[in-house]
C-alpha positions in Angstrom: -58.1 -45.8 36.8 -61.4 -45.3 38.2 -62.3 -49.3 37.6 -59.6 -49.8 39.6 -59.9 -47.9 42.4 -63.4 -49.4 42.6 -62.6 -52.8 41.9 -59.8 -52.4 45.1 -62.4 -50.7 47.2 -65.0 -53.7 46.8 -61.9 -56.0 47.4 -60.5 -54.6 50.5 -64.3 -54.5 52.3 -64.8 -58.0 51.2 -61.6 -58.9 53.2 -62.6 -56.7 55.6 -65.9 -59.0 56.1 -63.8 -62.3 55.2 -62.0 -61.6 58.3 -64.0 -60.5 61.1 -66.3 -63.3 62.4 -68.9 -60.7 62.6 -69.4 -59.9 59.1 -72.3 -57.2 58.4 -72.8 -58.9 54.8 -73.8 -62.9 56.5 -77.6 -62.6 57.8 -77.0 -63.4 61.4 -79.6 -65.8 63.6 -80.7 -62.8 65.2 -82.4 -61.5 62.0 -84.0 -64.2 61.0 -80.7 -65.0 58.5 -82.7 -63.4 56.2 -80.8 -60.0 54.2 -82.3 -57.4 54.4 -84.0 -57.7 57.5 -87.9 -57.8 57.9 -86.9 -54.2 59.7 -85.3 -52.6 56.6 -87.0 -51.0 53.8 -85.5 -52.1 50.7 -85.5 -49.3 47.9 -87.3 -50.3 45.1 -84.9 -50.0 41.9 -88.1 -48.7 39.6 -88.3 -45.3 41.2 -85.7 -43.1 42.1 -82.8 -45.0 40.6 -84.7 -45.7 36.8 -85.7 -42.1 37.1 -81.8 -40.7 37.9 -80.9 -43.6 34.9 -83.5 -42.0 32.6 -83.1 -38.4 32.9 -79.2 -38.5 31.6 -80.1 -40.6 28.8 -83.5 -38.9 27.5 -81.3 -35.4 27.8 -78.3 -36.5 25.6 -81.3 -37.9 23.1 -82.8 -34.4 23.3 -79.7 -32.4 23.2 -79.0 -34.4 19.7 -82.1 -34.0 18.6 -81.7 -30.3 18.7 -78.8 -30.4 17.1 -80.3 -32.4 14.2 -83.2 -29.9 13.9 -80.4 -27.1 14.2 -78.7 -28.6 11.2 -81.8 -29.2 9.3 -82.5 -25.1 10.0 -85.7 -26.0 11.9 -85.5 -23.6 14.5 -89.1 -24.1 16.4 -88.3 -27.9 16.4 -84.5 -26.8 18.0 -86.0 -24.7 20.8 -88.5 -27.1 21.9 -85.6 -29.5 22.2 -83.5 -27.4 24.1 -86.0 -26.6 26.6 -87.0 -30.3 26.9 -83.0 -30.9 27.4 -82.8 -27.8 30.2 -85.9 -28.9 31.6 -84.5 -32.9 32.5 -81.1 -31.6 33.4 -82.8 -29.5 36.5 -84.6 -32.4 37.3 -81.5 -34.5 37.5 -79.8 -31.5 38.9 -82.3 -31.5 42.0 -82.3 -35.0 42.7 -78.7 -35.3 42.8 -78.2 -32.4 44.9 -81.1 -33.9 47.4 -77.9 -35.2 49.8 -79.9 -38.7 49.7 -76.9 -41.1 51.6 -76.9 -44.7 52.1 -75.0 -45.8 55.5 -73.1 -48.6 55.7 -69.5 -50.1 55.5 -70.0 -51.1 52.5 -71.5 -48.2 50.4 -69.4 -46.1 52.1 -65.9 -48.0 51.3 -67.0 -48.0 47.6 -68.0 -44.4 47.1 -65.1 -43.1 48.8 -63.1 -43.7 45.0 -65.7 -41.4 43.4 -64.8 -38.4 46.5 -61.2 -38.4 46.1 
C-alpha cells in the first residue's frame, strides 16, 4: 500500500511539472540550464544520509549479535552488545528528531504518503 501511495505521489507531481510550462524540474536559461544551480548547495550523499543508512543496519547487526552471545551464555560479550545497540539507536534517534526539511514541490508531494 505504501509503494503505491508513493508511486501515485511521484506520478501526480510529474504531471503536475508535465503540465505547467514553468516546470521547477527543467533548468531554466536563467540558471544557467544547469540543475542544481551554481547557487545551491548540493548535499553530499556520504555524510548524513550513509550515516542515517548505517546506524539502522550496524544496530540490528548488534542487537543479533547479542542475542547470539545471549544464547551461547556469554553474558560480558551480550552486554557489550547491547550497549553498542542502545548507543547507535540514540544516535539515530537524535538525527532523526533534528527537524532537518527539504523544501520543494517535489519532496514535499512525495513525503506527504509517509505523514498520513
Amino acid at each position: 500500500m505504501a509503494y503505491f501511495r508513493f508511486t501515485r505521489s511521484f506520478d501526480n507531481n510529474r504531471r503536475r511539472c508535465d503540465a505547467s510550462s514553468d516546470s521547477s524540474l527543467a533548468p531554466m536559461v536563467e540558471i544557467g540550464g544547469i540543475w542544481p544551480p551554481k547557487e545551491i548547495e548540493v548535499l553530499d550523499s556520504w555524510k548524513i544520509s550513509f550515516l542515517n543508512t548505517l546506524s539502522p543496519s550496524l544496530s540490528g547487526a548488534a542487537i543479533t549479535w547479542a542475542h547470539h552471545a545471549i544464547l551461547a551464555r556469554k553474558e560480558k560479550r551480550a552486554v557489550y552488545t547491547l550497549v553498542a545497540t542502545i548507543l547507535l539507536a540514540l544516535t539515530w534517534f537524535g538525527y532523526s528528531h533534528l527537524s532537518l526539511s527539504i523544501g520543494g514541490e517535489v519532496y514535499e508531494g512525495t513525503n506527504q504518503w509517509i505523514e498520513e
